[in-house]
Chimera marker file (.cmm) of the C-alpha trace (Angstrom):
<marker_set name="trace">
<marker id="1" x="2.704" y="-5.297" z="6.137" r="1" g="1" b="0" radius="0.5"/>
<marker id="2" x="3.586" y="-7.174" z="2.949" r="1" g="1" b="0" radius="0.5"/>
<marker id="3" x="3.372" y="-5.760" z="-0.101" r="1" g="1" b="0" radius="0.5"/>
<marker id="4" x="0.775" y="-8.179" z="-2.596" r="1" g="1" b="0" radius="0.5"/>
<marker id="5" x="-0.143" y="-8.205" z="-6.083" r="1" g="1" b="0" radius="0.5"/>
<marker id="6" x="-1.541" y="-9.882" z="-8.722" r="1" g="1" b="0" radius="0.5"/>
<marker id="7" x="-0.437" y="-9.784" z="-12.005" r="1" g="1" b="0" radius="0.5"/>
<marker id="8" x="-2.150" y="-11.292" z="-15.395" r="1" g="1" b="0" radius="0.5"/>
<marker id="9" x="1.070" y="-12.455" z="-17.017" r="1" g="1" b="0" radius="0.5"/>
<marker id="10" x="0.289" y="-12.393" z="-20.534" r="1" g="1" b="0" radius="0.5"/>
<marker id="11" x="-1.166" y="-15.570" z="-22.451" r="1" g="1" b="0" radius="0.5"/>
<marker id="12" x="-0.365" y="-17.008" z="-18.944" r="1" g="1" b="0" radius="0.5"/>
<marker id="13" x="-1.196" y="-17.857" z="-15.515" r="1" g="1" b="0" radius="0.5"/>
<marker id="14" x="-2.349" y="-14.727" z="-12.656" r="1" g="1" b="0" radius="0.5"/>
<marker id="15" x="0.717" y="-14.280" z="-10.662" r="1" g="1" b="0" radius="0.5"/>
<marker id="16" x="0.115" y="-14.099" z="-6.607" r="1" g="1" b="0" radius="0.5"/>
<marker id="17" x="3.249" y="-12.176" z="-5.848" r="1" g="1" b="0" radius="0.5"/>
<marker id="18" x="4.195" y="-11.159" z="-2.010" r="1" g="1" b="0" radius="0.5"/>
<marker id="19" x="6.877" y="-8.594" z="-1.618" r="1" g="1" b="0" radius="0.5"/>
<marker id="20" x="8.003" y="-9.263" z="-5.216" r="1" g="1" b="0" radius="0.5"/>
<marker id="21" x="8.021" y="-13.196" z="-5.107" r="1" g="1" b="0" radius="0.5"/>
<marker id="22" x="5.690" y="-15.027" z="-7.206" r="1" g="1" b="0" radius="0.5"/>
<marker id="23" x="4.037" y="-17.523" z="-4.073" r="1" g="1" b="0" radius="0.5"/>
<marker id="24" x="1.596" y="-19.203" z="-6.443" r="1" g="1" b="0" radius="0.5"/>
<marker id="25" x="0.395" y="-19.128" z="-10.216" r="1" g="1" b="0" radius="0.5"/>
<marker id="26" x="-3.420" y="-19.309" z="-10.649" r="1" g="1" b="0" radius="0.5"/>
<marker id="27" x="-5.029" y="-20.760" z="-13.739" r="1" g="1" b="0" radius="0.5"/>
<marker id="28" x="-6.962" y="-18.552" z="-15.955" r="1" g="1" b="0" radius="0.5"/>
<marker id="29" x="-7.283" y="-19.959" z="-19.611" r="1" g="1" b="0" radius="0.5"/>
<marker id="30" x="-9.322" y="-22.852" z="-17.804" r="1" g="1" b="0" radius="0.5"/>
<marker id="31" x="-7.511" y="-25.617" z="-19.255" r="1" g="1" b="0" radius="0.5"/>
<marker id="32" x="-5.694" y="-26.956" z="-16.154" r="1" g="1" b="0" radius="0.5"/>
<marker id="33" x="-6.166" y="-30.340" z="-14.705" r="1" g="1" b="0" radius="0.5"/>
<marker id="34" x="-5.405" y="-28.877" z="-11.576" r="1" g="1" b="0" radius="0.5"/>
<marker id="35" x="-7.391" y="-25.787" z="-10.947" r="1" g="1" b="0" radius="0.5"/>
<marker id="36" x="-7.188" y="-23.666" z="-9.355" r="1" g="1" b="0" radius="0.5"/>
<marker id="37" x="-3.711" y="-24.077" z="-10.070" r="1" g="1" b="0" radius="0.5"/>
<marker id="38" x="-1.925" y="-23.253" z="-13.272" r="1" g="1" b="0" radius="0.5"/>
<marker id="39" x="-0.198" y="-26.488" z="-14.868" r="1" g="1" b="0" radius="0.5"/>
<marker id="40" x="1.233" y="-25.298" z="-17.737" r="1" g="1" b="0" radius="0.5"/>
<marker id="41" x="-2.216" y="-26.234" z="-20.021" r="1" g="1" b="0" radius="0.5"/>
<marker id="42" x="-2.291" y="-22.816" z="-21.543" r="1" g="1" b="0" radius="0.5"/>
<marker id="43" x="0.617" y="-23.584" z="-23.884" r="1" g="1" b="0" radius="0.5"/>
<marker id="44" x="-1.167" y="-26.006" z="-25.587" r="1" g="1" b="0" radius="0.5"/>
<marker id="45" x="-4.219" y="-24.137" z="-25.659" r="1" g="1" b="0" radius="0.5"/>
<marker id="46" x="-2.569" y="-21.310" z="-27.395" r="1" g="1" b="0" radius="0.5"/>
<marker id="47" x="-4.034" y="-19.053" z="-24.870" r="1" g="1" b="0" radius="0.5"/>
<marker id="48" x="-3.941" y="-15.489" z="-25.419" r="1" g="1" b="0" radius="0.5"/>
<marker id="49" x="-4.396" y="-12.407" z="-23.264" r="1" g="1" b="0" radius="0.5"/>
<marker id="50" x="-2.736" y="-9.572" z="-22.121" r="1" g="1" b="0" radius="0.5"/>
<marker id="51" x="-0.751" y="-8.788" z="-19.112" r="1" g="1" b="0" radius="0.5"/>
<marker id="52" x="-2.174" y="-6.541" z="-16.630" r="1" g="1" b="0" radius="0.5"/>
<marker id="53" x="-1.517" y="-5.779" z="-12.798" r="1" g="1" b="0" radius="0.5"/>
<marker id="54" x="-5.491" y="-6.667" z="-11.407" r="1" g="1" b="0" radius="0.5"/>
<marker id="55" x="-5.326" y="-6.052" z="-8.240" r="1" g="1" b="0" radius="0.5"/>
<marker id="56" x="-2.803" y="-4.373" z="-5.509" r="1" g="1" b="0" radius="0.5"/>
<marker id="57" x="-2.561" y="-4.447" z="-0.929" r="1" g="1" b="0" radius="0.5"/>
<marker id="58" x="-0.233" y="-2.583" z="0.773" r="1" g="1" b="0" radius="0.5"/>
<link id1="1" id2="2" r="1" g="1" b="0" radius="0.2"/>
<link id1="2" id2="3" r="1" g="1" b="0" radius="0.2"/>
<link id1="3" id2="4" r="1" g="1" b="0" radius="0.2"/>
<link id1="4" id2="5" r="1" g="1" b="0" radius="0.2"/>
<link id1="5" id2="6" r="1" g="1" b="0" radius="0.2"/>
<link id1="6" id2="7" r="1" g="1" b="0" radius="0.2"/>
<link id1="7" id2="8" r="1" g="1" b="0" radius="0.2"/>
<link id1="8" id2="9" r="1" g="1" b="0" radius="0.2"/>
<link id1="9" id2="10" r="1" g="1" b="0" radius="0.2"/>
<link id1="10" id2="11" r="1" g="1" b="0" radius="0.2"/>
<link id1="11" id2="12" r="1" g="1" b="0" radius="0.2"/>
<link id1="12" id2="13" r="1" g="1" b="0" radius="0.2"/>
<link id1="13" id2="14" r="1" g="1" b="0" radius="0.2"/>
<link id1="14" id2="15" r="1" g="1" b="0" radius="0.2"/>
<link id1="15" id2="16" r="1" g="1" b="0" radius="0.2"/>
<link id1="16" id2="17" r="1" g="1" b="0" radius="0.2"/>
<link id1="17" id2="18" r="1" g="1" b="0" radius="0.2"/>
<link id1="18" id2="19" r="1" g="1" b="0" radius="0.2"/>
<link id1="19" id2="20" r="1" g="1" b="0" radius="0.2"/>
<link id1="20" id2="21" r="1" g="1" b="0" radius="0.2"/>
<link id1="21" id2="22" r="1" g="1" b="0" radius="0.2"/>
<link id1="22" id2="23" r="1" g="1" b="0" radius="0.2"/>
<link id1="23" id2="24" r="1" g="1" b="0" radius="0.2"/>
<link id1="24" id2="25" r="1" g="1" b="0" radius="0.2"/>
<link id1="25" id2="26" r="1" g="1" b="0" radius="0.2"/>
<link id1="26" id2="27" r="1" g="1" b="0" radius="0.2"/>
<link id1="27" id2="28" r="1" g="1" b="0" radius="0.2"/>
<link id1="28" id2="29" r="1" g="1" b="0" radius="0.2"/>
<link id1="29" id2="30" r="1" g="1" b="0" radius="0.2"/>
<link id1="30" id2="31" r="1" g="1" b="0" radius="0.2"/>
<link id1="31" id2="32" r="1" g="1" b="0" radius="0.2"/>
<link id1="32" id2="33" r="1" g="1" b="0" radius="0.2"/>
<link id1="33" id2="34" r="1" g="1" b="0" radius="0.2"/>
<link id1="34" id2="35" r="1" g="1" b="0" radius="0.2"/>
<link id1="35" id2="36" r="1" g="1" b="0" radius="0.2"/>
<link id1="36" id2="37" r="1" g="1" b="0" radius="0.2"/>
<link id1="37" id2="38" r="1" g="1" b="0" radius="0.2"/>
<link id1="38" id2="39" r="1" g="1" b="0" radius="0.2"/>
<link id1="39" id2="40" r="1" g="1" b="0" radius="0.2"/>
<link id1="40" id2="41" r="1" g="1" b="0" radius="0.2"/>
<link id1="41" id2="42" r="1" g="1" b="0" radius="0.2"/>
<link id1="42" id2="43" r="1" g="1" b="0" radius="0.2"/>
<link id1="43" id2="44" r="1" g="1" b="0" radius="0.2"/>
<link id1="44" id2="45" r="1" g="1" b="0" radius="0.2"/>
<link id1="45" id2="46" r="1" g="1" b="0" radius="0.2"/>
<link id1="46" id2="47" r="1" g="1" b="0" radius="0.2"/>
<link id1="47" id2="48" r="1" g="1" b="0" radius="0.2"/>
<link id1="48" id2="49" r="1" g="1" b="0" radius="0.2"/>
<link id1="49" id2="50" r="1" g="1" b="0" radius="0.2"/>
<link id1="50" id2="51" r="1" g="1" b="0" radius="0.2"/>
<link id1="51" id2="52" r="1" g="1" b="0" radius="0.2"/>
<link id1="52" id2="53" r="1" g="1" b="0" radius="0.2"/>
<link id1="53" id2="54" r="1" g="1" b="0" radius="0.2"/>
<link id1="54" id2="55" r="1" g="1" b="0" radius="0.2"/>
<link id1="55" id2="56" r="1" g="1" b="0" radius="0.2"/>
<link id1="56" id2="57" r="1" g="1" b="0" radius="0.2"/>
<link id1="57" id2="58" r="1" g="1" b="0" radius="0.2"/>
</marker_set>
């Protein structure tokens, strides 16, 4: 079974990773044009949190 995690990256995106590789990056500072997807919009929103592992499947 693959190993899968998410990880807050901080001031970023969650990061869906699967055996270690990021697969997707999910928006969380709700700025993105294309949600659920991150686009990048949390740059300019000066977004700030911090990085956190929120959820691990093995």
């Amino acid at each position: 079974m693959p190993k899968v995690e998410v990880l807050s990256s901080e001031n970023g995106p969650n990061l869906v990773m699967v055996d270690g590789k990021v697969l997707t990056a999910l928006c969380r500072c709700g700025h993105s044009q294309h949600k659920p997807l991150c686009d990048g919009s949390h740059r300019s929103a000066e977004f700030r949190a911090a990085k956190a592992v929120t959820k691990v499947v093995e």
